[in-house]
N, CA, C and O of each residue as an XYZ file, in Angstrom:
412
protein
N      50.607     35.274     22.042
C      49.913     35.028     20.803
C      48.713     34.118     21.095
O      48.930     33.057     21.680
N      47.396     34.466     20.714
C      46.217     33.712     20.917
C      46.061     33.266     19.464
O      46.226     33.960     18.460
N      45.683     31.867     19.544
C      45.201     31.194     18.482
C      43.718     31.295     18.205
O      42.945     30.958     19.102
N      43.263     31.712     17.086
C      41.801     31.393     16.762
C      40.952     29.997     16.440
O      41.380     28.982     15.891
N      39.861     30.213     16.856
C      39.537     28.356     16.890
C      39.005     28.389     15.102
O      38.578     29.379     14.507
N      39.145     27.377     14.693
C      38.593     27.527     13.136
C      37.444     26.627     13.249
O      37.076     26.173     12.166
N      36.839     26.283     14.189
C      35.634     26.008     14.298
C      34.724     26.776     14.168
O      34.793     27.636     15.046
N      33.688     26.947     13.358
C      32.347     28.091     13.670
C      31.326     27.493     14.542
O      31.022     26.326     14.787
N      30.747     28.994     15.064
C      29.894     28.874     16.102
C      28.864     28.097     15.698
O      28.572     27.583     14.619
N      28.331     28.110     16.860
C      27.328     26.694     17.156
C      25.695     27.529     16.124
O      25.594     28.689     16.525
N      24.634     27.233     15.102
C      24.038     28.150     14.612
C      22.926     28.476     15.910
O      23.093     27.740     16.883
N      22.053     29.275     16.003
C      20.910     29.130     16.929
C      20.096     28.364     17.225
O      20.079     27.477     16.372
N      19.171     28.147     18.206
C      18.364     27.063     18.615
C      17.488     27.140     17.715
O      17.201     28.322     17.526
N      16.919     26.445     17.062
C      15.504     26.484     16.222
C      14.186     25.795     17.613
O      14.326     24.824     18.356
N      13.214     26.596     17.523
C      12.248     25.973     18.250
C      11.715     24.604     17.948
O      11.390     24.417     16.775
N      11.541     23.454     18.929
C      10.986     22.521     18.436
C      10.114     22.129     17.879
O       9.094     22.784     18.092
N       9.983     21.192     17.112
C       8.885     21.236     15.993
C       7.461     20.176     16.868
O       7.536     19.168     17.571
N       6.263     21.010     16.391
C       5.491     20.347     17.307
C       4.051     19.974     15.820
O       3.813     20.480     14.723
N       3.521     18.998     16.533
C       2.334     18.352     15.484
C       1.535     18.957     15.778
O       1.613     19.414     16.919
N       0.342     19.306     14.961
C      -0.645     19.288     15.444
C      -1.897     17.996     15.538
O      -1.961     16.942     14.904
N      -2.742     18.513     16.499
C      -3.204     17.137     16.745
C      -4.284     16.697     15.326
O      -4.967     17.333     14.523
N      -4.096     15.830     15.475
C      -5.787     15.316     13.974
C      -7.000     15.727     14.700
O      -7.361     15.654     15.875
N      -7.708     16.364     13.178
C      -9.402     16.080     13.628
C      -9.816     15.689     13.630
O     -10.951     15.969     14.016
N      -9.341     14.024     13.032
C      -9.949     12.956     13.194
C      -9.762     12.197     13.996
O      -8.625     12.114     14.459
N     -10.945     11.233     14.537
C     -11.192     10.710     15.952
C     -10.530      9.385     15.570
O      -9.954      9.410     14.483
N     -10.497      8.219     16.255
C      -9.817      7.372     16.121
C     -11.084      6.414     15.528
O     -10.860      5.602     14.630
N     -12.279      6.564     16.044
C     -13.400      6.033     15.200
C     -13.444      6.367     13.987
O     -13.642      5.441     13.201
N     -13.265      7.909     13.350
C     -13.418      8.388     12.089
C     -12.141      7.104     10.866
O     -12.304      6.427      9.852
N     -11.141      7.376     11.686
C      -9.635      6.507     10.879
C     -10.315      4.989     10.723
O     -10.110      4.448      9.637
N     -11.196      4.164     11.822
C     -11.482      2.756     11.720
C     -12.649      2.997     10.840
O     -12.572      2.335      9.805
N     -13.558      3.635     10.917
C     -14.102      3.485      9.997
C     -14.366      3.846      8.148
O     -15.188      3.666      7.249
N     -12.870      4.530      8.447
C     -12.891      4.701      6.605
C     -11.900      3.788      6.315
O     -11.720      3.495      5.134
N     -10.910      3.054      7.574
C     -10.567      1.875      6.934
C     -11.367      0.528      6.598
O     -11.116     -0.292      5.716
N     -12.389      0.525      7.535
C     -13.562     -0.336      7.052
C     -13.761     -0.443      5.751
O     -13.620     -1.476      5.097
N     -14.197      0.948      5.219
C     -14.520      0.965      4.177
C     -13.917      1.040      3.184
O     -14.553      0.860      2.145
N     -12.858      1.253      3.122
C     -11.714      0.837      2.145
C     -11.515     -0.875      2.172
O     -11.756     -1.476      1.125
N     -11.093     -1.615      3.326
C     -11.929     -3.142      3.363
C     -12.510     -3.897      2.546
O     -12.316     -4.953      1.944
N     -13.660     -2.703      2.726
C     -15.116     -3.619      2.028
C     -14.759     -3.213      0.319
O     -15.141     -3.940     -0.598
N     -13.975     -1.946      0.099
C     -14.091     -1.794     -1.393
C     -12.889     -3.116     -1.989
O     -12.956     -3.744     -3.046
N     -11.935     -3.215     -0.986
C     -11.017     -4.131     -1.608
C     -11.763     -5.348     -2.141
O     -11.910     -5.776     -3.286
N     -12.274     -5.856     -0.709
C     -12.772     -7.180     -0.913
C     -13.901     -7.395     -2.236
O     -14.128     -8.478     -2.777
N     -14.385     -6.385     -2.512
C     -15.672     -5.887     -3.504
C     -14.373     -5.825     -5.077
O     -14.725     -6.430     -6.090
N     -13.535     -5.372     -5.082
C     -12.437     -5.535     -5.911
C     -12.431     -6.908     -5.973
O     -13.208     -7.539     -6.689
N     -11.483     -7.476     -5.167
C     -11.042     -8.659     -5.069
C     -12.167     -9.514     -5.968
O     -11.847    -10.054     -7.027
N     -13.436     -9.568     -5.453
C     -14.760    -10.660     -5.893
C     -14.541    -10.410     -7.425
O     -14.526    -11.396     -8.161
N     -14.368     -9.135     -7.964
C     -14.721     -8.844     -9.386
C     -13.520     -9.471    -10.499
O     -13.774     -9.372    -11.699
N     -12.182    -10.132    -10.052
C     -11.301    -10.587    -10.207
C     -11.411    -11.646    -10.869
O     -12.048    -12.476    -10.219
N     -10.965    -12.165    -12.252
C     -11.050    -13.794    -12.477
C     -10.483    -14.655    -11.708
O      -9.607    -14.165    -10.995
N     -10.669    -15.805    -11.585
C     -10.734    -16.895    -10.553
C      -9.115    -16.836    -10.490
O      -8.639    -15.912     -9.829
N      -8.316    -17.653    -11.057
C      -6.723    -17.115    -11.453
C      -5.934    -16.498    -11.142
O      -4.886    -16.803    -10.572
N      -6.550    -14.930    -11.669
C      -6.099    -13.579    -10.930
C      -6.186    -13.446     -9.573
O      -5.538    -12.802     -8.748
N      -7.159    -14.219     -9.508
C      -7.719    -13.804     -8.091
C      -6.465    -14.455     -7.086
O      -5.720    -13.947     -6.248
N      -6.620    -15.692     -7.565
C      -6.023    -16.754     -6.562
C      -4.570    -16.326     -6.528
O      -3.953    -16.417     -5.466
N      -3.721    -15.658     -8.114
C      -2.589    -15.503     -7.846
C      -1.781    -14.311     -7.170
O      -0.587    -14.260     -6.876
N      -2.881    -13.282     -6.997
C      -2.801    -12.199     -6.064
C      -3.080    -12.704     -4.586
O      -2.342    -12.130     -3.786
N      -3.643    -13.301     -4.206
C      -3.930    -13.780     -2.952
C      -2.800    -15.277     -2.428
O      -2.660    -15.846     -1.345
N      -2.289    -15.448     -3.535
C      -1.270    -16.316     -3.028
C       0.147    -15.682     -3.063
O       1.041    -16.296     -2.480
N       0.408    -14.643     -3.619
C       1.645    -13.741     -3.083
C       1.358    -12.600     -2.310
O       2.336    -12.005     -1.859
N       0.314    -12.190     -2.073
C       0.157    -10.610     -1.423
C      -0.242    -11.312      0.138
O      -0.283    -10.669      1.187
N      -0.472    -12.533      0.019
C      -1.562    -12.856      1.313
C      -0.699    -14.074      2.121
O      -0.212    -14.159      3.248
N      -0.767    -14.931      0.994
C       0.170    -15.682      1.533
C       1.881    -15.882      1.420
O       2.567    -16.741      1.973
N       2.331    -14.733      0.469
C       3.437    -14.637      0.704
C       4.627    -15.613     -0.143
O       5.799    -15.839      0.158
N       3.849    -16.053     -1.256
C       4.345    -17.186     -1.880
C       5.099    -15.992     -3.077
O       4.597    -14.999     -3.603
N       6.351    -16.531     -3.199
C       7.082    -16.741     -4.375
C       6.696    -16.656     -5.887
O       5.634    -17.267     -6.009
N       7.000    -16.287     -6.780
C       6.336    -16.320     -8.806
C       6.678    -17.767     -8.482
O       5.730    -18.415     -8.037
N       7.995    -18.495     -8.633
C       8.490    -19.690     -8.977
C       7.348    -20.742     -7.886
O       7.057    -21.850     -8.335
N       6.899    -20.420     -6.820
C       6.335    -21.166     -6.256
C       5.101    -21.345     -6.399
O       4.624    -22.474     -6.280
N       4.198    -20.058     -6.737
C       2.564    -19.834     -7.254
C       2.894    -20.630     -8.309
O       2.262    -21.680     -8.191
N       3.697    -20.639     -9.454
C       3.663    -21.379    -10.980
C       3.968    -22.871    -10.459
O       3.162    -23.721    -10.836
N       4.657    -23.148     -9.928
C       4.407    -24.622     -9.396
C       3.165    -25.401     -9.059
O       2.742    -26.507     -9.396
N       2.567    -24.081     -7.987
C       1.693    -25.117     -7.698
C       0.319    -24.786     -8.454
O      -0.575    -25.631     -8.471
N       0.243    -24.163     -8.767
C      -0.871    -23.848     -9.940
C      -0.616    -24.852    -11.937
O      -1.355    -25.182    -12.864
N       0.633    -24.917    -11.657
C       1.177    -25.725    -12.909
C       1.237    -24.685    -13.741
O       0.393    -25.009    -14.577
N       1.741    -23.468    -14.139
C       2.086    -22.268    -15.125
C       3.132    -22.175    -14.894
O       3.659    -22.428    -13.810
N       3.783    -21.689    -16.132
C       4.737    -20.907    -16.355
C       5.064    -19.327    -15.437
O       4.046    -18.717    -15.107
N       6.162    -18.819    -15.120
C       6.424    -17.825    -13.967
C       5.902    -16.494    -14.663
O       5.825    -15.459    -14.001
N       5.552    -16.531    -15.978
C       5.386    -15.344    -16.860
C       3.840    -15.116    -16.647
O       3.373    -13.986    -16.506
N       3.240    -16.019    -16.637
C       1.971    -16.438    -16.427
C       1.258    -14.969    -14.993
O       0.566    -13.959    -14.867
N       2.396    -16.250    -14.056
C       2.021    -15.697    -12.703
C       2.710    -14.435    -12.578
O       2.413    -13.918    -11.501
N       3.523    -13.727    -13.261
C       3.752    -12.334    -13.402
C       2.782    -11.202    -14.045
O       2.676     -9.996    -13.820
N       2.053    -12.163    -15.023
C       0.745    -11.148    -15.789
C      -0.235    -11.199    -15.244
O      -1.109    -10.355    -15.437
N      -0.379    -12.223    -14.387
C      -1.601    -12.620    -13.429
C      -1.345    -11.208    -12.193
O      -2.199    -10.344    -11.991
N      -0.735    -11.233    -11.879
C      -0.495    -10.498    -10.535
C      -0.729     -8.908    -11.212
O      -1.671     -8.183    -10.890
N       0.278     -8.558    -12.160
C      -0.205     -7.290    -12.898
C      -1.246     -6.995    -12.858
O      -1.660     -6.156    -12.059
N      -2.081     -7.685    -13.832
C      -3.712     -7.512    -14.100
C      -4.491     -7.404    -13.042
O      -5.584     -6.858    -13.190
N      -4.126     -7.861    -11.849
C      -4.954     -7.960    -10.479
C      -4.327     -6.810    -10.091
O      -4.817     -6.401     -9.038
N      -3.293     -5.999    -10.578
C      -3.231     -5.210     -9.557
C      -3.938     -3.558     -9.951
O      -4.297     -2.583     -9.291
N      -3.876     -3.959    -11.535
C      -4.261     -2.511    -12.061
C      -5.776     -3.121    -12.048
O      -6.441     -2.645    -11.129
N      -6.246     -3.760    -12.596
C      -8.028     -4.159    -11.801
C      -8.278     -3.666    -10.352
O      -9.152     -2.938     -9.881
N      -7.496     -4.139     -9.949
C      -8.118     -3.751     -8.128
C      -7.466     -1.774     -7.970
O      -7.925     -0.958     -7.170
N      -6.790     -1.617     -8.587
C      -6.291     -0.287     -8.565
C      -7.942      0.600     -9.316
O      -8.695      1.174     -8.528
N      -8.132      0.581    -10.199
C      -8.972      0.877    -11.158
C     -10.302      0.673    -10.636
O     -11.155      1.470    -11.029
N     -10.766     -0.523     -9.572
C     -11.834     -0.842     -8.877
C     -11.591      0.600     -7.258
O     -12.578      1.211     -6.849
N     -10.507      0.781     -6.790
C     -10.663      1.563     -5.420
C     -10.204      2.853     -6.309
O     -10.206      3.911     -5.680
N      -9.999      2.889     -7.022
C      -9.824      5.099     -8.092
C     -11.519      5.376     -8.378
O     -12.063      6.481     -8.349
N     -12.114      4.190     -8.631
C     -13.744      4.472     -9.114
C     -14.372      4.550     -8.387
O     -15.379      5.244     -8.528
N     -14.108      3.870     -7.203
C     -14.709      4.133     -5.900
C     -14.782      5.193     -5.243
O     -15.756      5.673     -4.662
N     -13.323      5.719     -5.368
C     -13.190      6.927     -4.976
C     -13.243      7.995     -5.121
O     -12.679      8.846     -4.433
N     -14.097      8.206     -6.266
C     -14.069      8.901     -6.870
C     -15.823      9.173     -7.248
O     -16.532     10.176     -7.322
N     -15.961      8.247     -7.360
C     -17.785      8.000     -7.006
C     -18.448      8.378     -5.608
O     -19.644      8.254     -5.345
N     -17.344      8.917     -4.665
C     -17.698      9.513     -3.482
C     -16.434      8.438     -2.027
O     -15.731      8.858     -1.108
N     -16.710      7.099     -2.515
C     -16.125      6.669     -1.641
C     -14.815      6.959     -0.817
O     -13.952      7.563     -1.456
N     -14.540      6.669      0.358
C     -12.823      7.176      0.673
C     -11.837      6.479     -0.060
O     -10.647      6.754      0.089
């Protein structure tokens, strides 16, 4: 008496999957990150002073709501609407850009 294996077979090899290469050069990639850069920073400037500072003190430096409201002296709600507003401003500043031709 032969036993059957109740394992099923192994399925077929699928060929490996291969990339193709980019047409873009490694200069082309640095320089439209440049320019994405320059639109941030061009964002960033257009920012109230506030906004500005409280996006750049959690995105940049990495600070905490409870800790930006400390040391700024606000409330954490504050520095939660602050950061919002900077983010759909600077969102709204690189969509117009981009859209005006820029990358």
């Amino acid at each position: 008496m032969t036993r059957q294996s109740s394992v099923p077979p192994a399925p077929p090899a699928r060929p490996p999957i291969t990339c193709s290469p980019s047409r873009r050069t490694g200069r082309t990639v640095m320089d439209d990150r440049a320019k994405l850069l320059a639109r941030l920073e061009a964002a960033l400037a257009t920012l109230p002073p506030r906004t500005r500072e409280v996006f750049l003190l959690h995105r940049v430096a990495d600070l905490a709501y409870p800790d930006i409201a400390e040391r700024l002296d606000v409330d954490v709600r504050v520095v939660e609407r602050e950061l919002a507003e900077a983010l759909f401003l600077i969102d709204v500043a690189l969509r117009t850009g981009q859209e005006e031709g820029g990358t």
